[in-house]
C-alpha positions as CSV (number, residue, x, y, z in Angstrom):
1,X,0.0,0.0,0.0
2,X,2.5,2.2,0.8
3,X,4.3,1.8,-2.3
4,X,0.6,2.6,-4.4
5,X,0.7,6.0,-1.8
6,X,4.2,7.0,-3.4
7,X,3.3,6.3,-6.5
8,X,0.5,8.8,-6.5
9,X,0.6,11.8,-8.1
10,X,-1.3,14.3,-5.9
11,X,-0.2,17.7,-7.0
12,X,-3.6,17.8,-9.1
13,X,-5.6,16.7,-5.7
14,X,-3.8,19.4,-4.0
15,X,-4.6,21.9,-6.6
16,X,-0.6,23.2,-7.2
17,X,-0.7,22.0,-11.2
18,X,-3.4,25.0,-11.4
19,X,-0.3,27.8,-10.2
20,X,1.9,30.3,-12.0
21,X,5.4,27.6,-12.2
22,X,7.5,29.5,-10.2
23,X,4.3,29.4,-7.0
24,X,4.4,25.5,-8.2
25,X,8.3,25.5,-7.5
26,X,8.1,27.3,-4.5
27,X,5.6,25.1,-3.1
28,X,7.3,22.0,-3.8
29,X,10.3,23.1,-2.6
30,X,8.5,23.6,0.9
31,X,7.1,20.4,1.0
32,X,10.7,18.8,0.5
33,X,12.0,20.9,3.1
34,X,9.3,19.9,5.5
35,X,9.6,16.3,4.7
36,X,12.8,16.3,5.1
37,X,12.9,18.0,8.8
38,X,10.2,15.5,9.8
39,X,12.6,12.6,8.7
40,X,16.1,14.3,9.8
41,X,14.1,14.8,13.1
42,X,13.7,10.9,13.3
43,X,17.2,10.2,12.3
44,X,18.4,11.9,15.2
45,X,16.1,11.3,17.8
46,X,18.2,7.8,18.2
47,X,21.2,9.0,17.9
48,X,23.4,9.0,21.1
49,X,25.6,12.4,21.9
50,X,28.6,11.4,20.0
51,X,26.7,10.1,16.9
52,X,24.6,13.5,16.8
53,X,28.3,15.4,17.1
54,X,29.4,13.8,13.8
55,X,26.1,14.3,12.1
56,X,25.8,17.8,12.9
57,X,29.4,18.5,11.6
58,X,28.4,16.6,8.5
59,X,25.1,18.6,8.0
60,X,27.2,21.7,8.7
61,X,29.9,20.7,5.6
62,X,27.4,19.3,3.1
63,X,28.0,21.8,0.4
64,X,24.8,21.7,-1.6
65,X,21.7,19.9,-0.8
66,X,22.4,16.9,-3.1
67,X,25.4,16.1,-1.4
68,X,23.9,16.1,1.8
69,X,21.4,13.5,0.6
70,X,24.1,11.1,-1.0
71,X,26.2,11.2,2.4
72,X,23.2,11.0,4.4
73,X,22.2,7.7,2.5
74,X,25.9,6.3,2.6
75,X,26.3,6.6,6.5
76,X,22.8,6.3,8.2
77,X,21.1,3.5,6.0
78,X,17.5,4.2,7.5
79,X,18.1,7.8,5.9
80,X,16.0,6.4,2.3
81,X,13.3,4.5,4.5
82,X,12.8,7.7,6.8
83,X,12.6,9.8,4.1
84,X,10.5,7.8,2.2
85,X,8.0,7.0,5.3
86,X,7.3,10.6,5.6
87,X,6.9,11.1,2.1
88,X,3.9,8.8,2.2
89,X,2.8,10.0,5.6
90,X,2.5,13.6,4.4
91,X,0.8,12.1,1.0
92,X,-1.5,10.0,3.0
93,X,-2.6,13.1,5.2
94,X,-3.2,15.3,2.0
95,X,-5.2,13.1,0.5
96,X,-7.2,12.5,3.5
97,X,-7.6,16.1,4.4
98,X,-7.6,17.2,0.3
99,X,-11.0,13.8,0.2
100,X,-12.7,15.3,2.8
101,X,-12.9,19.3,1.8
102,X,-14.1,17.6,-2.0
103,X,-16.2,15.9,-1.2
């Protein structure tokens, strides 16, 4: 099920296809960000001290955001299932919130 949730294109439901590009890009843009808080947040909130030290230094060196997603995926393995996990749980509660308000 949860693969069917990623799959699903939901910028129609959500209404963005219908904005100027650059709105569309700008609103995309702070869904990825917000995503990927929610799953950076759950990364670290099982990290011990010493394990936080070394991520914060490598957040703090990452030179473009790319970068910080390759490393990110290279050292802490449950990076792609954490992001993807919030992914579909912010696509699950948009189509839940976006099914209710159309119908």
């Amino acid at each position: 099920m949860s693969k069917k949730i990623l799959q699903k294109d939901i910028i129609p439901l959500l209404g963005i296809d219908a904005l100027p590009q650059k709105d569309q890009e700008t609103f995309l843009e702070d869904i990825g960000a917000l995503v990927l808080e929610n799953a950076l947040h759950r990364l670290v909130r099982d990290m011990d001290a010493a394990t936080k030290k070394e991520f914060e230094s490598l957040v703090d060196v990452a030179a473009n955001p790319d970068a910080l997603f390759t490393t990110l995926a290279e050292q802490y393995p449950a990076f792609d299932t954490l992001l993807e996990e919030e992914v579909v749980a912010f696509k699950r509660e948009a189509i839940a919130v976006m099914g209710s308000v159309t119908h």
